[in-house]
PDB file of N, CA, C and O in Angstrom:
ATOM      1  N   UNK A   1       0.800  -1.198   0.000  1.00  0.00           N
ATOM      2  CA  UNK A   1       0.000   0.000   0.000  1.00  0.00           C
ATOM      3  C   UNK A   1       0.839   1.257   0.000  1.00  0.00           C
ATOM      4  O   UNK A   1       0.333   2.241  -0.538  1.00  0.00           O
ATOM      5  N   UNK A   2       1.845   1.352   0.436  1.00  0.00           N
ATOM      6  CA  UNK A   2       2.742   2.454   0.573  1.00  0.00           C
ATOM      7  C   UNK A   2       3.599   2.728  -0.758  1.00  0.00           C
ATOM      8  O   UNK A   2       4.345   3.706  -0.761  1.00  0.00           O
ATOM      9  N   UNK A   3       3.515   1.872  -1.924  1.00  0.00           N
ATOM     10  CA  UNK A   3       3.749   2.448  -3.392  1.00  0.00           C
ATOM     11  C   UNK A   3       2.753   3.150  -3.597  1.00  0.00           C
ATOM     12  O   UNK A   3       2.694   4.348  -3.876  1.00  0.00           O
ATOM     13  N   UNK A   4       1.756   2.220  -3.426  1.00  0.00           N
ATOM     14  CA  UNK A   4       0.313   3.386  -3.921  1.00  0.00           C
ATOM     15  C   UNK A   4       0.309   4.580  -3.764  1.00  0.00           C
ATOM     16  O   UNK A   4       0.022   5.388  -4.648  1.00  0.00           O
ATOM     17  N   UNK A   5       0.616   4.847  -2.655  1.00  0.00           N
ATOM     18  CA  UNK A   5       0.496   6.418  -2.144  1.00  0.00           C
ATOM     19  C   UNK A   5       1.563   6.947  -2.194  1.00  0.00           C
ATOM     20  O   UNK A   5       1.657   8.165  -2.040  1.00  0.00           O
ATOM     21  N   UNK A   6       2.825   6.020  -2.464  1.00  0.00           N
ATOM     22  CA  UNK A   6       3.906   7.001  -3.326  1.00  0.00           C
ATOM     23  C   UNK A   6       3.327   7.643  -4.924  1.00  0.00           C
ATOM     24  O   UNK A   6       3.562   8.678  -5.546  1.00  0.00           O
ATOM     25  N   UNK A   7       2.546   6.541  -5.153  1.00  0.00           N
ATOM     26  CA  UNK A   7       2.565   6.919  -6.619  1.00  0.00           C
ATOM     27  C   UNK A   7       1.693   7.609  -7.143  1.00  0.00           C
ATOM     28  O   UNK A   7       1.738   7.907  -8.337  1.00  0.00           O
ATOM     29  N   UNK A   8       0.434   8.106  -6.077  1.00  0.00           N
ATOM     30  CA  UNK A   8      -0.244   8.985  -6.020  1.00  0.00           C
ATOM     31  C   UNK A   8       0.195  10.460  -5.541  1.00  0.00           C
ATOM     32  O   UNK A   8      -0.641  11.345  -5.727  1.00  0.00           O
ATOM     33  N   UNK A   9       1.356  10.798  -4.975  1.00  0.00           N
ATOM     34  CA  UNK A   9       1.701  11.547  -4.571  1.00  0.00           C
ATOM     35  C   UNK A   9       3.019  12.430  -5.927  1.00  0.00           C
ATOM     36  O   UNK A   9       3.423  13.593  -5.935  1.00  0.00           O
ATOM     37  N   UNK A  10       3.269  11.545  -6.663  1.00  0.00           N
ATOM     38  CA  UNK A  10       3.760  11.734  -7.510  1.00  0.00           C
ATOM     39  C   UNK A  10       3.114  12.212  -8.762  1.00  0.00           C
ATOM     40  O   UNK A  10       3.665  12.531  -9.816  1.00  0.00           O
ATOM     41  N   UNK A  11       1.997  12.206  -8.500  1.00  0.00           N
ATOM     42  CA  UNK A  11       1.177  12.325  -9.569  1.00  0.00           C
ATOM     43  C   UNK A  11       0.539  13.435  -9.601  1.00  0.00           C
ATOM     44  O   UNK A  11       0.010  14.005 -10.555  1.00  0.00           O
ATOM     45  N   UNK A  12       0.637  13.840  -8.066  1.00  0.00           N
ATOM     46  CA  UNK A  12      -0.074  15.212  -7.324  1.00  0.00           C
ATOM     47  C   UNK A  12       1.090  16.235  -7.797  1.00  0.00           C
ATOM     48  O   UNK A  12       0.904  17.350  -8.283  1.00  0.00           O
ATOM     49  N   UNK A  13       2.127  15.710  -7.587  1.00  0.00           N
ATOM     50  CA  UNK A  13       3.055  16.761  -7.411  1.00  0.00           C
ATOM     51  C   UNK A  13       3.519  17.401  -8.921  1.00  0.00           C
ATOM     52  O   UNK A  13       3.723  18.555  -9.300  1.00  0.00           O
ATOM     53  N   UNK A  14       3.583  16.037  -9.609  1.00  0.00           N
ATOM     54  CA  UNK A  14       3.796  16.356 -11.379  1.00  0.00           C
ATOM     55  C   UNK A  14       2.580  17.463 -11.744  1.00  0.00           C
ATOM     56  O   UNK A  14       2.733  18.563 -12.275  1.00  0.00           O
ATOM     57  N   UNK A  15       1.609  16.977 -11.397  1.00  0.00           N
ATOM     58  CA  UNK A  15       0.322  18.020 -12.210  1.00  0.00           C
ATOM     59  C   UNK A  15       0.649  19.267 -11.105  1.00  0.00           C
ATOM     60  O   UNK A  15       0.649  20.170 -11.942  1.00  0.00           O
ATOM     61  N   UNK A  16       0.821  19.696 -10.318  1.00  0.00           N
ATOM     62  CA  UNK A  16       0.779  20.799  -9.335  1.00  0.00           C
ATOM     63  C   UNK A  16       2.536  21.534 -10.268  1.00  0.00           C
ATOM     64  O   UNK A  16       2.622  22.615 -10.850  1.00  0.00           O
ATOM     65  N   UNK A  17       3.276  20.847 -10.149  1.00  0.00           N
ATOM     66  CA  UNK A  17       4.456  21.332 -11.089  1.00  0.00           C
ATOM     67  C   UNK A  17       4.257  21.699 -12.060  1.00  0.00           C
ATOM     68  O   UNK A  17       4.616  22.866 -12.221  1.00  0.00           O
ATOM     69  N   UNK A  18       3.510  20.915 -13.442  1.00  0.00           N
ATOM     70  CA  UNK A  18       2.781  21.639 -14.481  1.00  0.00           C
ATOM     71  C   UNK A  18       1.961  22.676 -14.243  1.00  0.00           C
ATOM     72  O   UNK A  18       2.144  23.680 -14.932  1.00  0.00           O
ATOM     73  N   UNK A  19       0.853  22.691 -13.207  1.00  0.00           N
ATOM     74  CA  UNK A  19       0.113  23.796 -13.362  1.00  0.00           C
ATOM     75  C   UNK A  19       0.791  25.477 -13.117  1.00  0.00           C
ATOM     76  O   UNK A  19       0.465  26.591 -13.528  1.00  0.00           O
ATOM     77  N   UNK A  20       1.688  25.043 -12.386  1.00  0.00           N
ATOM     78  CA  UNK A  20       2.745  26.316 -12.514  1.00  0.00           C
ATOM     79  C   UNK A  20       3.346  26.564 -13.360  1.00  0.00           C
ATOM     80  O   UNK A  20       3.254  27.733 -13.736  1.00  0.00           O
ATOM     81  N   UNK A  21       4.287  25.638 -14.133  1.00  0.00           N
ATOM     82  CA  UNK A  21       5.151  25.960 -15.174  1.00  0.00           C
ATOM     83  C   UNK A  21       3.738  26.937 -16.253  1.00  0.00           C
ATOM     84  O   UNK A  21       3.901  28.077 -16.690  1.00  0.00           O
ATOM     85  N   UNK A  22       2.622  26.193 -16.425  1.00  0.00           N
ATOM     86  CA  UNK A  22       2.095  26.351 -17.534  1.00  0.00           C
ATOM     87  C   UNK A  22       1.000  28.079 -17.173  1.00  0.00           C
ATOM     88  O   UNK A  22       0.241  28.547 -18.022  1.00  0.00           O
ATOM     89  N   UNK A  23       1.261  28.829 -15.507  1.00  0.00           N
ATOM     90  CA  UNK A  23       0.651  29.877 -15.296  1.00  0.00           C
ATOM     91  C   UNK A  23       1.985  30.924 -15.327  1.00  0.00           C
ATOM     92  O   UNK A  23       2.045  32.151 -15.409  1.00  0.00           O
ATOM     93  N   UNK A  24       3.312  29.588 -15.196  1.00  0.00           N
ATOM     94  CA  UNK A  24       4.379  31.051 -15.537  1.00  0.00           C
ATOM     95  C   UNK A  24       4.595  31.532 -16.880  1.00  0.00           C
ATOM     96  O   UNK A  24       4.963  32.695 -17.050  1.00  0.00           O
ATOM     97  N   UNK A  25       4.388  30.700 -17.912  1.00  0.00           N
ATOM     98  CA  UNK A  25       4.524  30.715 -19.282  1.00  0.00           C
ATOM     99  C   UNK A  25       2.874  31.611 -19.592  1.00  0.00           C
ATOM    100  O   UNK A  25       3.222  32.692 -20.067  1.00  0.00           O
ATOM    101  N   UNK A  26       1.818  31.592 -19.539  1.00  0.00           N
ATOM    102  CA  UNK A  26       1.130  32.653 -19.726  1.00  0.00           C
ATOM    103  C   UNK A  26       1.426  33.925 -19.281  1.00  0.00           C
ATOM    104  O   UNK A  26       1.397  34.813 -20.133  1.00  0.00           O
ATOM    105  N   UNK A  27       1.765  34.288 -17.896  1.00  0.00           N
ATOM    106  CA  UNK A  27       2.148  35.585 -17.475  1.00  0.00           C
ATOM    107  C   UNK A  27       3.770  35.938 -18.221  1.00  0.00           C
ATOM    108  O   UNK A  27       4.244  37.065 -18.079  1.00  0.00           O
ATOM    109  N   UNK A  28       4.291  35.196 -18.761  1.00  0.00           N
ATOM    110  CA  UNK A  28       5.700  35.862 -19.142  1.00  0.00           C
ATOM    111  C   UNK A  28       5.673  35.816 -20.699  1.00  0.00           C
ATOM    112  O   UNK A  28       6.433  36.509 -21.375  1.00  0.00           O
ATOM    113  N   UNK A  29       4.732  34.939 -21.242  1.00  0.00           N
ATOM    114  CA  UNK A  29       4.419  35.227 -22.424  1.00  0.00           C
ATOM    115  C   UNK A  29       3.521  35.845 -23.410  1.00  0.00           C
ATOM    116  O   UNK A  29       3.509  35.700 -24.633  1.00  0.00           O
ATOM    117  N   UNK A  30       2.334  36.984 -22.207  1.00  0.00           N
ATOM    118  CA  UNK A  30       1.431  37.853 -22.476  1.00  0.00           C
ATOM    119  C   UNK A  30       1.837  38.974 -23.189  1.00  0.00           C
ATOM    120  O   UNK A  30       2.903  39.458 -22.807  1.00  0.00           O
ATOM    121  N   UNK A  31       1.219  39.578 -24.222  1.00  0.00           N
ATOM    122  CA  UNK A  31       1.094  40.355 -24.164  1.00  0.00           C
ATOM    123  C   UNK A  31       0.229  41.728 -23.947  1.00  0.00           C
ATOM    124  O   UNK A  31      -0.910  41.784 -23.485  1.00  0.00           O
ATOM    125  N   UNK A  32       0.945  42.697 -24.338  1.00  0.00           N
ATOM    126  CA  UNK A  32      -0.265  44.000 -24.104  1.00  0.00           C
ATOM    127  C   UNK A  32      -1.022  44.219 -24.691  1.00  0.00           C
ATOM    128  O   UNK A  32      -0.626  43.996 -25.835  1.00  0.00           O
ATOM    129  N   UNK A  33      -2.244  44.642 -24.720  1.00  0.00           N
ATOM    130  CA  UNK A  33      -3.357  44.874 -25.440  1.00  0.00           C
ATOM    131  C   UNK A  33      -2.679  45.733 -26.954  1.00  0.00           C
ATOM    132  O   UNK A  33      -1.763  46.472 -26.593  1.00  0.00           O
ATOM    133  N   UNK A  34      -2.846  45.781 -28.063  1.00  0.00           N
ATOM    134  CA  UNK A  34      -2.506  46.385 -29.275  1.00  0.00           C
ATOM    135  C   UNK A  34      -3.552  47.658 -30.051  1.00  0.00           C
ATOM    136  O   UNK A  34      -3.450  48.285 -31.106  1.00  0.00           O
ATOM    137  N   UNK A  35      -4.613  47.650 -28.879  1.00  0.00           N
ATOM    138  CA  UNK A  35      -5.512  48.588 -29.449  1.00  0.00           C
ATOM    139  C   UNK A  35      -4.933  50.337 -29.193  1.00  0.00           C
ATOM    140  O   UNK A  35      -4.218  50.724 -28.269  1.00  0.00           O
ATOM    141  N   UNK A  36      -5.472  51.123 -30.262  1.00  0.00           N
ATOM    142  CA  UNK A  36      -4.766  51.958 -30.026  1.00  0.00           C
ATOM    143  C   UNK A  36      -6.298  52.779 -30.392  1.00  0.00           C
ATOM    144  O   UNK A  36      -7.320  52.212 -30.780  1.00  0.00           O
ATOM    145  N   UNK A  37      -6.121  54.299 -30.141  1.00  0.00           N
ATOM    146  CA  UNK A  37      -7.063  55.321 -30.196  1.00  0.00           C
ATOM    147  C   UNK A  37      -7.532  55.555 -31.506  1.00  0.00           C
ATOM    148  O   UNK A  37      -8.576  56.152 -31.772  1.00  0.00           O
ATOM    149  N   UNK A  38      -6.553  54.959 -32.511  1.00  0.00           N
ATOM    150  CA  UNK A  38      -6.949  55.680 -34.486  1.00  0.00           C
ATOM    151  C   UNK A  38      -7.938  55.425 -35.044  1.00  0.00           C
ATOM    152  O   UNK A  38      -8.165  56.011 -36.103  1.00  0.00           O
ATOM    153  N   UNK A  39      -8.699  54.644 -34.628  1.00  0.00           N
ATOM    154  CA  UNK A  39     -10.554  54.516 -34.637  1.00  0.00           C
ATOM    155  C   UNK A  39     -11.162  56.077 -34.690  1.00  0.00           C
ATOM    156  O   UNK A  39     -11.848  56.684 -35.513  1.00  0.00           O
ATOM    157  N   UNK A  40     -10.502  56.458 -33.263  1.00  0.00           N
ATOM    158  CA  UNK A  40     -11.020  57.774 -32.792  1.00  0.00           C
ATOM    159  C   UNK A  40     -10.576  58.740 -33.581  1.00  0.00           C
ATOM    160  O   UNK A  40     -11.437  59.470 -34.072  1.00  0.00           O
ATOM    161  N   UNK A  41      -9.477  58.941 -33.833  1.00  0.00           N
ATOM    162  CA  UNK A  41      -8.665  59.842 -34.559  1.00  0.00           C
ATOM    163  C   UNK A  41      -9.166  59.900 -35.639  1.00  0.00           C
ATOM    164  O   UNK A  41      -9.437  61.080 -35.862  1.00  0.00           O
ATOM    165  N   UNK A  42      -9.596  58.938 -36.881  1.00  0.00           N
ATOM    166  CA  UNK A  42     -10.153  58.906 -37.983  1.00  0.00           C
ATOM    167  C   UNK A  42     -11.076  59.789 -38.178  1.00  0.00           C
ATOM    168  O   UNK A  42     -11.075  60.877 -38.753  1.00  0.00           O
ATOM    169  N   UNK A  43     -12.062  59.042 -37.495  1.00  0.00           N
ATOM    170  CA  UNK A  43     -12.996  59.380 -36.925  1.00  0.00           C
ATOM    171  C   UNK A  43     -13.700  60.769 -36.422  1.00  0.00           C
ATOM    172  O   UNK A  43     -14.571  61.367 -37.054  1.00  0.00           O
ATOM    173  N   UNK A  44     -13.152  61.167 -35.156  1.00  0.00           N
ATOM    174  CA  UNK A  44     -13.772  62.082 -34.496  1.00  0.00           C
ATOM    175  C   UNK A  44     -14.176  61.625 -33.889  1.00  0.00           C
ATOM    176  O   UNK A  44     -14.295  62.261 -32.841  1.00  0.00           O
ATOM    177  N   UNK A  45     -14.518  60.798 -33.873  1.00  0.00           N
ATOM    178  CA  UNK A  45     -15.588  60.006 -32.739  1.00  0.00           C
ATOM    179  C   UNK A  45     -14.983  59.593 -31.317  1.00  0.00           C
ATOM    180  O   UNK A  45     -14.299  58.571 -31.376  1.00  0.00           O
ATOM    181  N   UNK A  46     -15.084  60.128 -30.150  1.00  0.00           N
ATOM    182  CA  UNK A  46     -14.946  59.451 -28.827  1.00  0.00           C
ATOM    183  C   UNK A  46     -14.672  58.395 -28.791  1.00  0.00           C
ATOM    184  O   UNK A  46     -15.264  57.620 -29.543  1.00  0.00           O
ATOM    185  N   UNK A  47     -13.613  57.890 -27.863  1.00  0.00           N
ATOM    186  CA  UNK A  47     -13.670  56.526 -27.318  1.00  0.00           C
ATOM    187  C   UNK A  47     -14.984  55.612 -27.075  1.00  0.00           C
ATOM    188  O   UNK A  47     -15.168  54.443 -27.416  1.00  0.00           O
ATOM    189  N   UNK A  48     -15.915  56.571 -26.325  1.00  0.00           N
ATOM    190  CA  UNK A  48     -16.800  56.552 -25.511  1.00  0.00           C
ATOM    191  C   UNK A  48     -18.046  56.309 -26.879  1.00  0.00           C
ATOM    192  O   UNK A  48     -19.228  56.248 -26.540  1.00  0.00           O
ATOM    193  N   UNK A  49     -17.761  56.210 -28.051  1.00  0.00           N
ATOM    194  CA  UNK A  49     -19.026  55.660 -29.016  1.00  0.00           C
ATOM    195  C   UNK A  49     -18.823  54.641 -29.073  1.00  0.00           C
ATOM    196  O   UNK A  49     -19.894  54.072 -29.285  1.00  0.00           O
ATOM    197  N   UNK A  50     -17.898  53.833 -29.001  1.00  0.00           N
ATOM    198  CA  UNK A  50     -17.927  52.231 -29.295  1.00  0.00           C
ATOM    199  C   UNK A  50     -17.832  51.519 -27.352  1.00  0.00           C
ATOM    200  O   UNK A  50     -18.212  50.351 -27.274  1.00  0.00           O
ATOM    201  N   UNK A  51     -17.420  52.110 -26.112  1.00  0.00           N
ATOM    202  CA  UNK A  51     -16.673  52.040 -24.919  1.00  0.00           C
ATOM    203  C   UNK A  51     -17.534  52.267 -23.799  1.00  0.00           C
ATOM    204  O   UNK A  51     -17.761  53.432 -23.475  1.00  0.00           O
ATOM    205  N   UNK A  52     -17.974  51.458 -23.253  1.00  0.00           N
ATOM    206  CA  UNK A  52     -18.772  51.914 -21.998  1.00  0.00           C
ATOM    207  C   UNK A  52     -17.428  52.993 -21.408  1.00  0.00           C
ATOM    208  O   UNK A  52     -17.402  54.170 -21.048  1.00  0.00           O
ATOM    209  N   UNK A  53     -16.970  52.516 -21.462  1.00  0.00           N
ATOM    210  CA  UNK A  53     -15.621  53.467 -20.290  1.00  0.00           C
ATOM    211  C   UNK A  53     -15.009  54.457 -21.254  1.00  0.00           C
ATOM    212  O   UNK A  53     -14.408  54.171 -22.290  1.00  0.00           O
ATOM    213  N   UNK A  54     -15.249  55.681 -20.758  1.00  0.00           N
ATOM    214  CA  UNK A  54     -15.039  56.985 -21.762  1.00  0.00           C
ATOM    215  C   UNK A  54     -13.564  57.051 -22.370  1.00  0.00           C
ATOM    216  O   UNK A  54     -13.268  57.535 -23.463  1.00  0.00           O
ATOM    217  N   UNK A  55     -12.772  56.518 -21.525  1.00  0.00           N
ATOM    218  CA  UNK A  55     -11.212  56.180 -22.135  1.00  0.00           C
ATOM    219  C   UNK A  55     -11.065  54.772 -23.198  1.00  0.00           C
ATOM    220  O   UNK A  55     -10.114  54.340 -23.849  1.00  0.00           O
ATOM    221  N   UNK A  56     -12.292  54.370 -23.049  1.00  0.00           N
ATOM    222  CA  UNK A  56     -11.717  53.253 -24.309  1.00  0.00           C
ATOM    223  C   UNK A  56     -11.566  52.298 -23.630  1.00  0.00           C
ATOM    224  O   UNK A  56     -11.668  52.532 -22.425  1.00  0.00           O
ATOM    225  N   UNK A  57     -11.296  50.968 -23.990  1.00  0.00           N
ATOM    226  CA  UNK A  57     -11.384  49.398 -23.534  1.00  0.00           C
ATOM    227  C   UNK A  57     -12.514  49.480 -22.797  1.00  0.00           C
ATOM    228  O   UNK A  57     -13.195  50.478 -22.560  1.00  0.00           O
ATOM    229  N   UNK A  58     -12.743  47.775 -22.269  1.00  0.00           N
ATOM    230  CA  UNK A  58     -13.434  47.317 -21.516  1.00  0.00           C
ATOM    231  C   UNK A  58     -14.893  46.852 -22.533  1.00  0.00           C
ATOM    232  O   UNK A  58     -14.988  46.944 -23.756  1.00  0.00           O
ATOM    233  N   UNK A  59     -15.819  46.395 -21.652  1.00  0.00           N
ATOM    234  CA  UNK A  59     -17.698  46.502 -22.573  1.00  0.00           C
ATOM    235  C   UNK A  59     -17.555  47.743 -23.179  1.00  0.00           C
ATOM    236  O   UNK A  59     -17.227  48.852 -22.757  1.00  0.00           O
ATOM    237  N   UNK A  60     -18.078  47.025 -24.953  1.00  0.00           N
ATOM    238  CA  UNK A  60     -18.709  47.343 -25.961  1.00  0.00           C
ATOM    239  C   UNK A  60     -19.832  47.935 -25.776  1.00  0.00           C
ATOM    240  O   UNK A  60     -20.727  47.384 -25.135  1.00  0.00           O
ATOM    241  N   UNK A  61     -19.980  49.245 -26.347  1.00  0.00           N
ATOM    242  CA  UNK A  61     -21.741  49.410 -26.420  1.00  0.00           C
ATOM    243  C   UNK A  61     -22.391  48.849 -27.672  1.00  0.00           C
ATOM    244  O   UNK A  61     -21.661  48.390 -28.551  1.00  0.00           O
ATOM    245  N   UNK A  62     -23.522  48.851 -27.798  1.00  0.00           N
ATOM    246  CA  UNK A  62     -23.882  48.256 -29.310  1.00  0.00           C
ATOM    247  C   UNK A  62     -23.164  48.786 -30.689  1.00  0.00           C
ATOM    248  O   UNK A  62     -22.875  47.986 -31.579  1.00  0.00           O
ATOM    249  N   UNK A  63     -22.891  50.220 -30.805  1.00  0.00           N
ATOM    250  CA  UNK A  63     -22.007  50.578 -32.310  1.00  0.00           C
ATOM    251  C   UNK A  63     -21.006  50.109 -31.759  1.00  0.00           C
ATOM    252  O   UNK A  63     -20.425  49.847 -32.812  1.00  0.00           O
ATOM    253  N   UNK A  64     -20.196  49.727 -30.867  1.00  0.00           N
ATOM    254  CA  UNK A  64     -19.044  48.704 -30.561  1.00  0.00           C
ATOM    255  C   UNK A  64     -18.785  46.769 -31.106  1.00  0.00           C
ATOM    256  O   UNK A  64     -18.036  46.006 -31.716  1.00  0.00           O
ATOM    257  N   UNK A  65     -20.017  46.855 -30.337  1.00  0.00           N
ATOM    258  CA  UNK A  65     -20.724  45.436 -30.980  1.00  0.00           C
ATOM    259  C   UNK A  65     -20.276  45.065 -32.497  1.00  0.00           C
ATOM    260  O   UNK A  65     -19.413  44.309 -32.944  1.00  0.00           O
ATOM    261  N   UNK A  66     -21.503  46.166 -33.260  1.00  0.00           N
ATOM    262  CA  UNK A  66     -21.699  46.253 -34.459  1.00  0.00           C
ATOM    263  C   UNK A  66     -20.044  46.358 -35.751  1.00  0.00           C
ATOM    264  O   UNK A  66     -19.691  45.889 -36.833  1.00  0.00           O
ATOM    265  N   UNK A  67     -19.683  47.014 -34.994  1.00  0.00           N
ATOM    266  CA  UNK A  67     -18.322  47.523 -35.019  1.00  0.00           C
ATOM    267  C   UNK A  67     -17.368  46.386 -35.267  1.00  0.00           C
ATOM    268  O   UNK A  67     -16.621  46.343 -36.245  1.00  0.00           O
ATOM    269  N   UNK A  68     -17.452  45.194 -34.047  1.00  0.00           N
ATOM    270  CA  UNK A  68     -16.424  44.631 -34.034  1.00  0.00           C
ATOM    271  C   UNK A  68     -17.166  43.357 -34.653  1.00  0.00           C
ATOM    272  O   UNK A  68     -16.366  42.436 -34.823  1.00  0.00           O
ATOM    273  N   UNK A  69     -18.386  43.070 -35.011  1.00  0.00           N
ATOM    274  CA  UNK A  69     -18.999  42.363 -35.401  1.00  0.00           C
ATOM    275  C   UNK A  69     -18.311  42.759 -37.199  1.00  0.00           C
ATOM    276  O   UNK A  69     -17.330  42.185 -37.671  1.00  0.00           O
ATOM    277  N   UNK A  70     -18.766  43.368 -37.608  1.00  0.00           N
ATOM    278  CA  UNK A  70     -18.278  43.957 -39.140  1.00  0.00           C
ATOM    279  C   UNK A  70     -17.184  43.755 -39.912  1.00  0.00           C
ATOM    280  O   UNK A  70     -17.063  43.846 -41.134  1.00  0.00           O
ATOM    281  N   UNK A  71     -15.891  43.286 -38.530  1.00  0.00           N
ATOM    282  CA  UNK A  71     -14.406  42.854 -38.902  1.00  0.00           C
ATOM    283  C   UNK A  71     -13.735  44.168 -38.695  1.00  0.00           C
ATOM    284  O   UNK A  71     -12.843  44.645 -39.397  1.00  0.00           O
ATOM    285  N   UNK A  72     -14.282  44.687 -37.638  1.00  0.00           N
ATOM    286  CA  UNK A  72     -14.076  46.350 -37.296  1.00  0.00           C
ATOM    287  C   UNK A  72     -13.758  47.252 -38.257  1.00  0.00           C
ATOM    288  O   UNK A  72     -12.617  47.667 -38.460  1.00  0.00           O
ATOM    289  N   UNK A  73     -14.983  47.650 -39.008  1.00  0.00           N
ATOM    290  CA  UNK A  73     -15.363  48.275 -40.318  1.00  0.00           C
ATOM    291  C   UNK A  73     -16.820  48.929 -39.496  1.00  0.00           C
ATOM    292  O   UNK A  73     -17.654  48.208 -38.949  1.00  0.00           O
ATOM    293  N   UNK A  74     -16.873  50.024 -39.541  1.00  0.00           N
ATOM    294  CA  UNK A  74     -17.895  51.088 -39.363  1.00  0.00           C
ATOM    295  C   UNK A  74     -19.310  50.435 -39.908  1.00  0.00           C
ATOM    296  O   UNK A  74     -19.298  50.559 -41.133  1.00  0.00           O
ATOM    297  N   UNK A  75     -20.592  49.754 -39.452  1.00  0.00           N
ATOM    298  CA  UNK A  75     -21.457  49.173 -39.822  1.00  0.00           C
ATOM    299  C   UNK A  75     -22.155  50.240 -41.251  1.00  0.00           C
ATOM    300  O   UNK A  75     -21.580  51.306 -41.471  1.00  0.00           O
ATOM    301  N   UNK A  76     -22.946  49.981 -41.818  1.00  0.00           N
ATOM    302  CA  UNK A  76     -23.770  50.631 -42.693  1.00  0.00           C
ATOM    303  C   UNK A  76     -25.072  51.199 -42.014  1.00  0.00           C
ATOM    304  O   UNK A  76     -25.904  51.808 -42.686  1.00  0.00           O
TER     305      UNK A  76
END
């Protein structure tokens, strides 16, 4: 009985070792968001027409939606 629970313990420890390796490799291999303001700039248009949050990112409002629904091309 005492392999068993070696070999369960080994098994704990391998997946607990992976689950780290594989949360350090997301955080060190993230990157930064790539969106930039030239929507707006084009535009004229506010952050805040496509942005619940007046600076931009975060929830879409619906011409956001529509927006990114379109292949982010200005709907018709």
């Amino acid at each position: 009985m005492k392999s068993l629970g070696k070999q369960w313990f080994a098994v704990a420890a391998g997946a607990s070792v992976a689950m780290v390796i594989a949360g350090a490799a997301g955080v060190l291999l993230s990157q930064p968001a790539a969106a930039t303001a030239q929507f707006a700039k084009d535009t004229g248009k506010a952050c805040a027409a496509c942005h619940t949050n007046p600076k931009g990112g975060g929830t879409l409002t619906p011409l956001g939606e529509q927006f990114k629904a379109n292949g982010n091309k200005m709907p018709n």
